[in-house]
VOPAGU-2260 file (C-alpha; in pm, 1 decimal, decimal comma):
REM VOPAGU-2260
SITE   aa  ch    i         X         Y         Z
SITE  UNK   A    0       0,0       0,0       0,0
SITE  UNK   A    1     121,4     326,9    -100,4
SITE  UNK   A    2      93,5     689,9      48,1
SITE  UNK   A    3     -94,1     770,9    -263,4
SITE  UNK   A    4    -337,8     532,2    -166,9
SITE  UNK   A    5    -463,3     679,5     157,7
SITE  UNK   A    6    -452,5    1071,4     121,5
SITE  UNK   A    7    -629,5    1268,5     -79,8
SITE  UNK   A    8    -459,9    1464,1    -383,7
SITE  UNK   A    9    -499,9    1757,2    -269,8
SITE  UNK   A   10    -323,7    1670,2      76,2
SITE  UNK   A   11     -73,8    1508,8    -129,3
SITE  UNK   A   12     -14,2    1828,7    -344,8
SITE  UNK   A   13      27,0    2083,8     -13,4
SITE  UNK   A   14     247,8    1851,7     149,7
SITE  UNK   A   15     477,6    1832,7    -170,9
SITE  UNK   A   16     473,2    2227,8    -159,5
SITE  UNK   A   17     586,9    2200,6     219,9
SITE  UNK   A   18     845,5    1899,0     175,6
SITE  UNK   A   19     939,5    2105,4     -97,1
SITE  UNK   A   20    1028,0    2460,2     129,0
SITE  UNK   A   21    1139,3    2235,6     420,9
SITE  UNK   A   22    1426,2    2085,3     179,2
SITE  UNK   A   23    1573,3    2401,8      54,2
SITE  UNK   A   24    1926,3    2256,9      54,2
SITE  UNK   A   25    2191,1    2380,5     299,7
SITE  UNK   A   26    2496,2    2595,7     225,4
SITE  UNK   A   27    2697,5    2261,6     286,7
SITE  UNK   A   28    2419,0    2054,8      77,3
SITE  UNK   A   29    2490,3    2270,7    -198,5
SITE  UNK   A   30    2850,1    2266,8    -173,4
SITE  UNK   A   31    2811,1    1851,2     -90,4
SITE  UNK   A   32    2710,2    1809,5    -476,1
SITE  UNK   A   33    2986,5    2024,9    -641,5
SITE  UNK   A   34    3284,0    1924,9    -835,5
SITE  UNK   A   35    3497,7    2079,0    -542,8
SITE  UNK   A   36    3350,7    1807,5    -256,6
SITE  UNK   A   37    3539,5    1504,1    -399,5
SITE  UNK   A   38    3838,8    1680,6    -418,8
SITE  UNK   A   39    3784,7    1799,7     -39,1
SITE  UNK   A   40    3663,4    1451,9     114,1
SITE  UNK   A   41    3975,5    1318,2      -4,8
SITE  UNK   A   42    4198,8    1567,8      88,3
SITE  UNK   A   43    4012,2    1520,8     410,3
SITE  UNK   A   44    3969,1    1150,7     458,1
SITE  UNK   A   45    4398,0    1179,3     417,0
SITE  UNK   A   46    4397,2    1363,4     677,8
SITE  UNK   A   47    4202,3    1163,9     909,6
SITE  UNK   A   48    4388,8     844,1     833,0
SITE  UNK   A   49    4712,8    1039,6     876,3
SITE  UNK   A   50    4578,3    1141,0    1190,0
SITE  UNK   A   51    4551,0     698,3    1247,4
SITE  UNK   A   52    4865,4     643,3    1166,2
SITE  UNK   A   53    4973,8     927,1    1417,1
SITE  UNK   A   54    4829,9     726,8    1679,4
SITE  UNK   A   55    4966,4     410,8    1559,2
SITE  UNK   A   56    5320,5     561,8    1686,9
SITE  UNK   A   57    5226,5     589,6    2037,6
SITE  UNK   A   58    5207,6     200,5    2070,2
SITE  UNK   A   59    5499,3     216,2    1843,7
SITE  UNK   A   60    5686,0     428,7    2147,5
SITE  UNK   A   61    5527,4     194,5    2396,6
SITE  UNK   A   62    5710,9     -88,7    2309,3
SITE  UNK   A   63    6041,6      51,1    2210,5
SITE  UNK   A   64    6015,6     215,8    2582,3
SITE  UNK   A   65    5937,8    -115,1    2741,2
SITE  UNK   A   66    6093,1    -291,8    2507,2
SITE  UNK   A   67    6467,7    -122,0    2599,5
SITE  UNK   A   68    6380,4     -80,0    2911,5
SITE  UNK   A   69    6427,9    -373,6    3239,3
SITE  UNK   A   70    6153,9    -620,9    3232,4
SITE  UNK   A   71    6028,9    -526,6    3596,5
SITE  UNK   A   72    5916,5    -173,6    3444,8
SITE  UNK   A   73    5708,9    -295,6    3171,8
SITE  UNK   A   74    5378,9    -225,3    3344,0
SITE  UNK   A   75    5487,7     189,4    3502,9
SITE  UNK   A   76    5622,2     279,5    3123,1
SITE  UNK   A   77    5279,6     104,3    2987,0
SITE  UNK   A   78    5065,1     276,4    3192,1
SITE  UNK   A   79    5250,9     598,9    3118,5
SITE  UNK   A   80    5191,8     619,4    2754,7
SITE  UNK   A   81    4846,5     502,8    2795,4
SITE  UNK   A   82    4795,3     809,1    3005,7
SITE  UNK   A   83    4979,9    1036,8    2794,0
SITE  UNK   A   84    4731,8     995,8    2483,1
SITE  UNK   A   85    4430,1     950,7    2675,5
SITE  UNK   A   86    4567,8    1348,2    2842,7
SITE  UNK   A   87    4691,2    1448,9    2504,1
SITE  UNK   A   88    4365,9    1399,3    2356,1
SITE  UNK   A   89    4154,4    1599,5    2622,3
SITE  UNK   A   90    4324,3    1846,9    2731,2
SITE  UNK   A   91    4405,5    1933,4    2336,9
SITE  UNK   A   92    4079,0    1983,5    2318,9
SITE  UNK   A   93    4028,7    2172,3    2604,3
SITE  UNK   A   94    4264,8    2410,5    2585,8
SITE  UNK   A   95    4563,5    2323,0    2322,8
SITE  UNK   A   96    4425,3    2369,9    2000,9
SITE  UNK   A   97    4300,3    2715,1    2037,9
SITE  UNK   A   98    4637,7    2799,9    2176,9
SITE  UNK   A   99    4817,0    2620,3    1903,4
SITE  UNK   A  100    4633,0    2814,3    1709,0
SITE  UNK   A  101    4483,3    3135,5    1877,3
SITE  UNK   A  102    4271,9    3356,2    1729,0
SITE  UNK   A  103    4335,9    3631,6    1968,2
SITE  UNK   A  104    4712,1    3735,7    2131,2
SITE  UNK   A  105    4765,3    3789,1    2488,4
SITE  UNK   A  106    5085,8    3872,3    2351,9
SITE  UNK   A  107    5132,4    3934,5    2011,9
SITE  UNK   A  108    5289,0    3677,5    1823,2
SITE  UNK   A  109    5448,5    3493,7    2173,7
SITE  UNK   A  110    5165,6    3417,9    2400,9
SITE  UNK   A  111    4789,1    3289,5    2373,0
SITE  UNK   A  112    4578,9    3065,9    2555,0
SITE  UNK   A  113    4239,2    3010,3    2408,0
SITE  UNK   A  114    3928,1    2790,5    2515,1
SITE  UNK   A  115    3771,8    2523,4    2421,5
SITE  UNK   A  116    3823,9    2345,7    2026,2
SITE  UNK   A  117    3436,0    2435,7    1871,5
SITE  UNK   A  118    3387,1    2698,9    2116,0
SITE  UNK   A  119    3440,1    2992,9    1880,9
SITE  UNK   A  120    3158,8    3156,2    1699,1
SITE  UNK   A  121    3036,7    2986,6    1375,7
SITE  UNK   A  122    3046,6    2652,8    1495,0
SITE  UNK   A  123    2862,5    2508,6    1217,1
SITE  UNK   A  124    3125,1    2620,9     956,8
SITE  UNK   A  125    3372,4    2395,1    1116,7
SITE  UNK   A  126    3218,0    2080,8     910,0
SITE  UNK   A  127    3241,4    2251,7     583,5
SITE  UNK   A  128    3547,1    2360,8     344,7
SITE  UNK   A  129    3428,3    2744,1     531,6
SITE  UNK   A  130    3673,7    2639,6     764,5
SITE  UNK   A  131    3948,5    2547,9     510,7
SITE  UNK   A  132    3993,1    2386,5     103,4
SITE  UNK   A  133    4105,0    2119,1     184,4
SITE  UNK   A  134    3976,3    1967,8     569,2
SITE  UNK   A  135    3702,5    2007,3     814,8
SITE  UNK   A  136    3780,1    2184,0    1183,4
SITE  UNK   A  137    3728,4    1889,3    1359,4
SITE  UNK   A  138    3998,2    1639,9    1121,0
SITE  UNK   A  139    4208,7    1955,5    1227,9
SITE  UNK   A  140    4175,4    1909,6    1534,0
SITE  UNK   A  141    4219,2    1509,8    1573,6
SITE  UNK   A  142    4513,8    1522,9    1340,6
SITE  UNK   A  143    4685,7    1786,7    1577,9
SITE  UNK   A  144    4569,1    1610,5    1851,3
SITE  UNK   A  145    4757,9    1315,5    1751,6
SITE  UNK   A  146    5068,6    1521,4    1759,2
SITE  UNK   A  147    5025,3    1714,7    2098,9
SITE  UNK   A  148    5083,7    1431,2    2337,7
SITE  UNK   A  149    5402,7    1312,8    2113,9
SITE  UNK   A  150    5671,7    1566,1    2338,1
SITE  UNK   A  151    5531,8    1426,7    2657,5
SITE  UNK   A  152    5623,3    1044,7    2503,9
SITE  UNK   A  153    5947,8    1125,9    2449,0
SITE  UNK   A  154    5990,7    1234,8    2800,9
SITE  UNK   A  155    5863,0     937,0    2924,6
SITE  UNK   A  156    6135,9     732,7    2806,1
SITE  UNK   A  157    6389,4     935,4    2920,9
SITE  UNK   A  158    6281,9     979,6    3273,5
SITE  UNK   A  159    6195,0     553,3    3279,6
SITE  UNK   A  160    6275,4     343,9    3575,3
SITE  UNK   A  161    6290,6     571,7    3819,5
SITE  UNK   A  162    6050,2     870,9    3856,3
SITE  UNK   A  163    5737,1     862,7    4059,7
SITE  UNK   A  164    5419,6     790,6    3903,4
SITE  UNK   A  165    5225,8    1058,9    3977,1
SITE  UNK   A  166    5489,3    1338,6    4019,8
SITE  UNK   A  167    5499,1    1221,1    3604,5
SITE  UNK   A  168    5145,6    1275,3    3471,5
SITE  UNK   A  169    5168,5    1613,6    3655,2
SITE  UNK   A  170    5460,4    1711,8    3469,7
SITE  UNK   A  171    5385,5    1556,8    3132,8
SITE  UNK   A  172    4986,5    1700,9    3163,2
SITE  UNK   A  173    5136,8    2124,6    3203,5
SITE  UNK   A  174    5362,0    2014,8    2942,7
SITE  UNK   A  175    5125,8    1914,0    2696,0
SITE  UNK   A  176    4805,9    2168,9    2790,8
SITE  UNK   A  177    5036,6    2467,8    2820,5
SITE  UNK   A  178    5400,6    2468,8    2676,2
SITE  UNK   A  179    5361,8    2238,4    2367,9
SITE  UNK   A  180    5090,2    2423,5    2221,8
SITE  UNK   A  181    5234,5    2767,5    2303,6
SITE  UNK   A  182    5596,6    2689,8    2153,5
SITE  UNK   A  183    5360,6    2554,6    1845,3
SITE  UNK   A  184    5162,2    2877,6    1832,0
SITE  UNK   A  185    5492,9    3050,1    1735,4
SITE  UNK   A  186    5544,8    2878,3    1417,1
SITE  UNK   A  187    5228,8    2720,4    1280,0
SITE  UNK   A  188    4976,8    2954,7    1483,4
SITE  UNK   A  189    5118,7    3234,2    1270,0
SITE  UNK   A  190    5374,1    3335,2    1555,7
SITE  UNK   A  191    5685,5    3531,2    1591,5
SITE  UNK   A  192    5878,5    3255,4    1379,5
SITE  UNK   A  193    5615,5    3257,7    1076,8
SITE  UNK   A  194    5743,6    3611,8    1095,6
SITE  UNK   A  195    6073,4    3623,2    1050,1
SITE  UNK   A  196    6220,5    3856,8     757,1
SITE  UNK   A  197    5876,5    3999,1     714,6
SITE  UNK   A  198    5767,4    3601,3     618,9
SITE  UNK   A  199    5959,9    3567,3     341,4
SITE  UNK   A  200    6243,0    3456,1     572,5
SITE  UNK   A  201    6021,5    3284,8     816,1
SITE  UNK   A  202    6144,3    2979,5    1043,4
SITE  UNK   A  203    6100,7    2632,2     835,0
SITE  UNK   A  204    6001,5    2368,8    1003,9
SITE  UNK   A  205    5749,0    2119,7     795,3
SITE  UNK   A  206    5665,7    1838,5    1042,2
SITE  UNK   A  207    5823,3    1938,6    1369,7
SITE  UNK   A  208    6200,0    1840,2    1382,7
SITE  UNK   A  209    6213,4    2098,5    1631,4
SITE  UNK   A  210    5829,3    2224,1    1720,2
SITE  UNK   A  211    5766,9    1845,1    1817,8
SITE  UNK   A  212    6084,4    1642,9    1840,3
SITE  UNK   A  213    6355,2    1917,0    1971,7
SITE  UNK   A  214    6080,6    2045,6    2226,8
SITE  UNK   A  215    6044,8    1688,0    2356,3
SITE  UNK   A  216    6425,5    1641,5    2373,2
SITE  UNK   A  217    6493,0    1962,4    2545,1
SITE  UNK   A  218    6205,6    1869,5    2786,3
SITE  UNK   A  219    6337,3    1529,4    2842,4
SITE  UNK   A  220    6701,1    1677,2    2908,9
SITE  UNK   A  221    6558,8    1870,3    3146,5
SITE  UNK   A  222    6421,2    1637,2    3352,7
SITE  UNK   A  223    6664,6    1370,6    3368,3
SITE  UNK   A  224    6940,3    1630,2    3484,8
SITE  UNK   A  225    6658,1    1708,4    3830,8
SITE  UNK   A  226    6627,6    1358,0    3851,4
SITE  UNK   A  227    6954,1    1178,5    3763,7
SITE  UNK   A  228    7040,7     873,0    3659,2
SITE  UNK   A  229    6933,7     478,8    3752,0
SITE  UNK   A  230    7103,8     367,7    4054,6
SITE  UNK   A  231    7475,7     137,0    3954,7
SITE  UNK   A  232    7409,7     290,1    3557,7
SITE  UNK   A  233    7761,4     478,3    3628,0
SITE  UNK   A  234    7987,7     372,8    3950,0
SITE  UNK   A  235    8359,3     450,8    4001,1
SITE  UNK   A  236    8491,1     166,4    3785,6
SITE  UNK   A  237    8311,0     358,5    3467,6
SITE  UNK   A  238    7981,0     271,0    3293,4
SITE  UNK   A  239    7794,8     -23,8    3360,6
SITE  UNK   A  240    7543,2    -120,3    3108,0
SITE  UNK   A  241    7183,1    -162,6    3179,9
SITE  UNK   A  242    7011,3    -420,3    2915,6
SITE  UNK   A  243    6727,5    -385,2    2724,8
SITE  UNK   A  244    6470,6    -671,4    2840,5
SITE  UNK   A  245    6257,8    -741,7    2499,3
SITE  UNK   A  246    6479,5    -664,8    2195,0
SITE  UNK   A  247    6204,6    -839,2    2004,6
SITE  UNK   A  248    5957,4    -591,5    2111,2
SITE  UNK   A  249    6144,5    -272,5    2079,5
SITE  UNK   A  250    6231,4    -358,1    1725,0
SITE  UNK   A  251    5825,6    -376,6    1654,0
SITE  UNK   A  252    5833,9     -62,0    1847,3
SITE  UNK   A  253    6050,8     100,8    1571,5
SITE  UNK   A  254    5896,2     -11,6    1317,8
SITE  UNK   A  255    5566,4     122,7    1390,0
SITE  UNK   A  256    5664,2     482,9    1491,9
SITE  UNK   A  257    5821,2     413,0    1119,9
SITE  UNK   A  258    5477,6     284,4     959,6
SITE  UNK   A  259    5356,3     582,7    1167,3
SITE  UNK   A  260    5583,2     844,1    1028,5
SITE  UNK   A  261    5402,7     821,5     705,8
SITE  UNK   A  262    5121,1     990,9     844,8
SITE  UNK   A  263    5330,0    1242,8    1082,7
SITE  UNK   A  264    5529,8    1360,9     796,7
SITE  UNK   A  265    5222,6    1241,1     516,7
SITE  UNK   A  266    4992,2    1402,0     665,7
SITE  UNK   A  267    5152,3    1759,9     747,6
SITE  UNK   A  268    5133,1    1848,1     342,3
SITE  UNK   A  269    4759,8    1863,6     501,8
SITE  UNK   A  270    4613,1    1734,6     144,8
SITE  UNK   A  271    4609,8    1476,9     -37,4
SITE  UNK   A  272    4815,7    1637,1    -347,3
SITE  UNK   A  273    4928,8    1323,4    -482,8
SITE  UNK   A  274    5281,7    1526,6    -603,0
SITE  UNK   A  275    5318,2    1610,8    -237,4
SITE  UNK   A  276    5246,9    1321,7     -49,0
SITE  UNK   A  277    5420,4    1095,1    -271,2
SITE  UNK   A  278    5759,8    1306,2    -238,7
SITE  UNK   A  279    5737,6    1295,0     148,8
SITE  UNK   A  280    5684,5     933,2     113,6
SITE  UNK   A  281    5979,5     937,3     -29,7
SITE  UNK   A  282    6215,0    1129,7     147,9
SITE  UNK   A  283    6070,5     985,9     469,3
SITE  UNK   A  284    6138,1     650,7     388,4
SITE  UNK   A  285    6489,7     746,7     266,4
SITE  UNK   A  286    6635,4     948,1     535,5
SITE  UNK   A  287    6469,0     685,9     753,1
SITE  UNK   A  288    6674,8     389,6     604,0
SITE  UNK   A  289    6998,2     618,0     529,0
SITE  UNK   A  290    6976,9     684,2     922,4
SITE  UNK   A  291    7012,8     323,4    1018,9
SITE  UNK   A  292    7286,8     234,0     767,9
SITE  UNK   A  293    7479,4     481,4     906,4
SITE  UNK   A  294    7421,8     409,1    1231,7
SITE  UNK   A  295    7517,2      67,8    1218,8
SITE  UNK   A  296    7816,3     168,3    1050,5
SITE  UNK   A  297    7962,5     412,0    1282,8
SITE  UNK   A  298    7838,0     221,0    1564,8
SITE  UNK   A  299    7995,5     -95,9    1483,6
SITE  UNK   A  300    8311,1      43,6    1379,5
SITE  UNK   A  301    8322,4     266,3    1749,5
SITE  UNK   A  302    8141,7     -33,1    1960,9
SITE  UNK   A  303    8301,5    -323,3    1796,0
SITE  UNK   A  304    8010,7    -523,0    1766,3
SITE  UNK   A  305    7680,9    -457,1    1532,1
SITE  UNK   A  306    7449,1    -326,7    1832,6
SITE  UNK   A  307    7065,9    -339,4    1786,9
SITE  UNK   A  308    6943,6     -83,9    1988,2
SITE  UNK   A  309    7150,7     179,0    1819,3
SITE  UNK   A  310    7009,9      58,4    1454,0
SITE  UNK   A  311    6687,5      94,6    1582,1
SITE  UNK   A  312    6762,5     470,0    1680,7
SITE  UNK   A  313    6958,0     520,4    1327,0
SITE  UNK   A  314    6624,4     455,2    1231,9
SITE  UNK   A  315    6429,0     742,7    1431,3
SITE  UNK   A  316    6754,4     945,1    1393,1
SITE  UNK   A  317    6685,0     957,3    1028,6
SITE  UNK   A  318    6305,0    1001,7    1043,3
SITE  UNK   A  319    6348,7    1246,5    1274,6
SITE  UNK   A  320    6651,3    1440,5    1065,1
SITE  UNK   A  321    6403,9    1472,8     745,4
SITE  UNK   A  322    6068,1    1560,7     957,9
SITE  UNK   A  323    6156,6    1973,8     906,9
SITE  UNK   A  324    6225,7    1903,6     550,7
SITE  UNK   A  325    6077,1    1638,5     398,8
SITE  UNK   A  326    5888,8    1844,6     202,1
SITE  UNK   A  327    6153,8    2083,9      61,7
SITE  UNK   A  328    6495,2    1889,6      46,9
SITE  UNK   A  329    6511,4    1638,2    -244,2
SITE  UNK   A  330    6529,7    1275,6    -231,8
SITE  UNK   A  331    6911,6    1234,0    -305,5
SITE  UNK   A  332    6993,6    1512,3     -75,9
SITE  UNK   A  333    6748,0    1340,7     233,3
SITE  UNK   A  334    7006,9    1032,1     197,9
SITE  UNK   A  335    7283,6    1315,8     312,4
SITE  UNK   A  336    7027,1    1436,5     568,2
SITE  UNK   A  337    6918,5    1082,7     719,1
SITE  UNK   A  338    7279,1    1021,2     703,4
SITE  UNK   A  339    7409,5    1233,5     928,8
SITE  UNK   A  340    7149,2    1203,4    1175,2
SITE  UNK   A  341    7248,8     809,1    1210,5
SITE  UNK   A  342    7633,9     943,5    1237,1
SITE  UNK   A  343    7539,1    1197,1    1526,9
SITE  UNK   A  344    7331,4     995,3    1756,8
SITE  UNK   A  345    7555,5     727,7    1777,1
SITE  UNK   A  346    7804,7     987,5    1899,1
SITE  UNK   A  347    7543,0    1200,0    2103,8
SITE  UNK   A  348    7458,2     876,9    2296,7
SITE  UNK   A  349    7798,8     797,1    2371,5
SITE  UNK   A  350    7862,8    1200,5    2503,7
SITE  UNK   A  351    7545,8    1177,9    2757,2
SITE  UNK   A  352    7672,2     866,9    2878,0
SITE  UNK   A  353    8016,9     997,9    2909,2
SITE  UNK   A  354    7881,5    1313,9    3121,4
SITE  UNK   A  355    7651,7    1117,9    3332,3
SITE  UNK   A  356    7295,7    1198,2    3178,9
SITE  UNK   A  357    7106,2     899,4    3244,6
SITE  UNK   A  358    6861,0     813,0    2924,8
SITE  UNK   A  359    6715,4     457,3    2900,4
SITE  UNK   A  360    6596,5     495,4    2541,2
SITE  UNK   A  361    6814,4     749,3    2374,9
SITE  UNK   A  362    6540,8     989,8    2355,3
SITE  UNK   A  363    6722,9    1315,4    2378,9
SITE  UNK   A  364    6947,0    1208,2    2144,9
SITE  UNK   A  365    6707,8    1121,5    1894,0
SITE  UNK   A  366    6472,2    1385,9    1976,3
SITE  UNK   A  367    6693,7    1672,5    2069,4
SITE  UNK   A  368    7021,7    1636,9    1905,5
SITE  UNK   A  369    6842,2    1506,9    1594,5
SITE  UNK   A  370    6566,2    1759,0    1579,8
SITE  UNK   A  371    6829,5    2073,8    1548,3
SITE  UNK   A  372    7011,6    1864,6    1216,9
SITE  UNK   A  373    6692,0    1821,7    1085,7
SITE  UNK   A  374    6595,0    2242,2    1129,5
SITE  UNK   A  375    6959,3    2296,9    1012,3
SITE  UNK   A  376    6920,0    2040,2     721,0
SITE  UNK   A  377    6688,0    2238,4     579,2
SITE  UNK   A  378    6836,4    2548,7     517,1
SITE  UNK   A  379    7172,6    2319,8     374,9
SITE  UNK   A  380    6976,9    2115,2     107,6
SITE  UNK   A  381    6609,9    2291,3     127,2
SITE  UNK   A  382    6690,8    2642,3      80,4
SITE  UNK   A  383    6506,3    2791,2     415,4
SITE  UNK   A  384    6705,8    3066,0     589,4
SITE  UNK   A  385    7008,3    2971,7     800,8
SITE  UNK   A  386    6951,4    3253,2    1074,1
SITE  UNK   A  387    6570,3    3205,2    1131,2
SITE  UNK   A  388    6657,9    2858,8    1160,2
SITE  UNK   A  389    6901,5    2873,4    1437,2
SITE  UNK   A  390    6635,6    3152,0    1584,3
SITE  UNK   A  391    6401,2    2910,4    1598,8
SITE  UNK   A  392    6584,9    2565,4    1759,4
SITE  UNK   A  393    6710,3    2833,6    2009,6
SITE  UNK   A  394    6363,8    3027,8    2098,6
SITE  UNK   A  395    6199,8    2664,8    2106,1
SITE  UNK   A  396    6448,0    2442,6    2267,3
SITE  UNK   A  397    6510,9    2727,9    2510,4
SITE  UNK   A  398    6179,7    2740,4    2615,7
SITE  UNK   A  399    6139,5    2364,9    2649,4
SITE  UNK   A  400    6463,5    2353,7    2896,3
SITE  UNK   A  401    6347,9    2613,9    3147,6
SITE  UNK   A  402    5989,3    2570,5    3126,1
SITE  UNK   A  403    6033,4    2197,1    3188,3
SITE  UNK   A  404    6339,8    2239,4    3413,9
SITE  UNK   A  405    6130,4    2505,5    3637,2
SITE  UNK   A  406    5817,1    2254,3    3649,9
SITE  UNK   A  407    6015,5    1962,6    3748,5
SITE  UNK   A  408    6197,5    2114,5    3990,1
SITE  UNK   A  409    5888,8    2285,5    4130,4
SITE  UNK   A  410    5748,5    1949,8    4148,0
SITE  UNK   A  411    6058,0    1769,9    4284,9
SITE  UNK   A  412    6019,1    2026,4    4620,2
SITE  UNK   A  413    5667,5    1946,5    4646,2
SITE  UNK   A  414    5602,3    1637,2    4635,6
SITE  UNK   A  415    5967,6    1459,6    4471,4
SITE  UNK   A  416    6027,7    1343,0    4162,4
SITE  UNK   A  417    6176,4    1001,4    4231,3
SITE  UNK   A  418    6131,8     686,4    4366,7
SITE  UNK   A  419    6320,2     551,9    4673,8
SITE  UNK   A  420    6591,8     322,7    4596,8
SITE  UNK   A  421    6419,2       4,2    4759,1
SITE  UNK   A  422    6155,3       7,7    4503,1
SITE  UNK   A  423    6363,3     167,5    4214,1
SITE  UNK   A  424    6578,8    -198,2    4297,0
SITE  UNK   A  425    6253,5    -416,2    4347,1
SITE  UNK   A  426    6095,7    -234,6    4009,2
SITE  UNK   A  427    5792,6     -18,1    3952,1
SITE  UNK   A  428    5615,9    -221,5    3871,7
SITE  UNK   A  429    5549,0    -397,0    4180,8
SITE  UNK   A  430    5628,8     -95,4    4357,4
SITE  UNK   A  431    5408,6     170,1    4180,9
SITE  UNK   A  432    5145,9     -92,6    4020,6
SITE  UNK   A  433    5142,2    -368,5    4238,0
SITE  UNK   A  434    5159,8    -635,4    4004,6
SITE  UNK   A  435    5440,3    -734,6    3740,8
SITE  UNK   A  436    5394,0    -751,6    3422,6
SITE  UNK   A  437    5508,0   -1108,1    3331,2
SITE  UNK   A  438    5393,6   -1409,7    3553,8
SITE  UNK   A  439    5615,8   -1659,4    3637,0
């Protein structure tokens, strides 16, 4: 039985007139049939599996951290990075990504911390290409989200084995709902750094070889000089090695922050230009793979023997040495680039061992050391300028030091930052968790 069939024509004919008024199509309905909306739902959809992939590298750093890390702190560094994302996430939206990207100064160009993500007027232009060509607000927002919790990850390795729980998520929450966004808002929130030589000079940095990875290094450097290093790591005789637990598991570690790294760097030409994507594919995968070569090279040749761990790092050496440029510097010249990055962690590891900075996972190396080559590499082979480059490491990783030294330290006088050594000895897990995380 059909509609038809039960009302009168005349019925039928003044609801058609209403359906008719009541279905005037939307802006967005309009715009939702055009040429221009396949072109923007797959620049967007990109995005949002970028933004996946993103995440994807958290678990990746979960398991390198536990992975290099004693087996009787498997469950503390666990439930650290599942805190960190599930923190990253919220307090991004809460107050990060209308920091990150203000639309009003407290300071002009240096400070801004805004509300809410949606909270600003015309809401209902943040699902339609209003807010930009080529995304919505909210795939925006997720795919920065992804990034925001990324410098507190880093510390987190760093500072493993020995810091108290909560004395952490403090910390690593201020770092992530205050500085991180504010040090971001200076180069992608159209900050002092975007400024530079009236913006035709600006401060390059494509994916955050300094705005993500420096930041997290200088943060993490930081941290571990307030706390210091794991009890017998260095004792009168000289260094005495502390061995990974689960080699197995912090090589699947690498390899997913480098599966991941497609969308971190992939996703930051914030389209889906196929010229564009494909050439940071590229460069990505190449500095990447250059990174490790040379890091087992030189660390063979120094250490004697072929050592995992460091290939592993050559690996996020490299990806971390193209992130600032892996848009600009050619493929050939991101082997030179990835390169070099492998060379200098090897060494950098070696130096903060030699001077008594205590870092489980070789995260400020990686991070820190190889987030300034990366900046730097850029104006070498990519052709950004050499002084707002060194203005920017210097105004970011500046910031990250103090700020993070000054919270720490706060912290540390509060409430400590450390663990006693009975439980640092009997392992956080049990001490911190109650409960290991392998049975016998």
């Amino acid at each position: 039985m059909t509609i038809k069939s039960i009302l009168p024509a005349s019925l039928l004919l003044l609801g058609a007139g209403t359906l008719l008024a009541a279905d005037e199509p939307t802006e967005y309905e309009k715009f939702e049939g055009s040429a221009e909306y396949v072109k923007f739902a797959l620049n967007n959809l990109w995005i949002l599996i970028s933004a996946a992939l993103v995440f994807l590298m958290h678990l990746g750093f979960a398991s390198l951290e536990s992975g290099l890390c004693q087996r009787k702190n498997t469950v503390n560094i666990l439930f650290k990075n599942s805190f960190i994302i599930a923190m990253g996430v919220i307090t991004y939206f809460v107050i990060g990504f209308n920091t990150h990207y203000p639309s009003e100064w407290l300071i002009d160009g240096v400070l801004a911390i805004g509300g809410p993500a949606g909270a600003e007027p015309g809401t209902a232009a943040n699902f339609t290409s209003e807010y930009n060509p080529g995304y919505t607000y909210w795939a925006d927002f997720i795919f920065q989200a992804m990034f925001a919790a990324t410098a507190a990850t880093i510390v987190s390795g760093a500072v493993a084995e020995r810091v108290k729980l909560p004395s952490f998520l403090i910390f690593a929450t201020v770092l992530v709902a205050i500085a991180y966004p504010i040090a971001g808002s200076w180069h992608w929130g159209t900050g002092f750094l975007s400024r530079l030589g009236g913006g035709d000079a600006a401060f390059y940095d494509f994916a955050g070889s300094t705005v993500v990875h420096a930041f997290g290094g200088f943060a993490a450097l930081a941290c571990v000089i307030v706390l210091g290093p794991r009890k017998g790591k260095y004792t009168k005789s000289g260094l005495k090695p502390i061995l990974p637990s689960n080699l197995p598991l912090a090589t699947i570690g690498a390899f997913l922050l480098f599966l991941g790294w497609f969308g971190f760097n992939g996703g930051s030409v914030l389209s889906a230009d196929a010229q564009g994507v494909s050439t940071v594919f590229v460069t990505t995968a190449l500095a990447a793979c250059a990174g490790a070569l040379a890091c087992i090279a030189t660390s063979w040749i120094v250490l004697k023997k072929p050592d995992l761990s460091m290939a592993l790092n050559g690996f996020l050496a490299g990806l971390v040495g193209i992130t600032a440029g892996a848009d600009a510097i050619s493929p050939s010249m991101s082997l030179v680039a990835g390169g070099v990055a492998g060379v200098l962690v090897v060494f950098s590891i070696l130096f903060f061992d030699k001077i008594k900075i205590d870092d489980p996972v070789g995260a400020i190396s990686v991070h820190g050391v190889c987030g300034i080559w990366g900046t730097l590499a850029v104006a070498f082979f990519g052709g950004a300028n050499f002084t707002s480059q060194v203005i920017g490491i210097l105004a970011v990783c500046t910031f990250a030091f103090v700020f993070s030294f000054a919270l720490f330290y706060v912290i540390k006088l509060v409430m400590g930052v450390r663990v006693d050594e009975a439980e640092e000895a009997e392992g956080l897990d049990v001490a911190e968790h109650g409960v290991p995380a392998y049975n016998p």
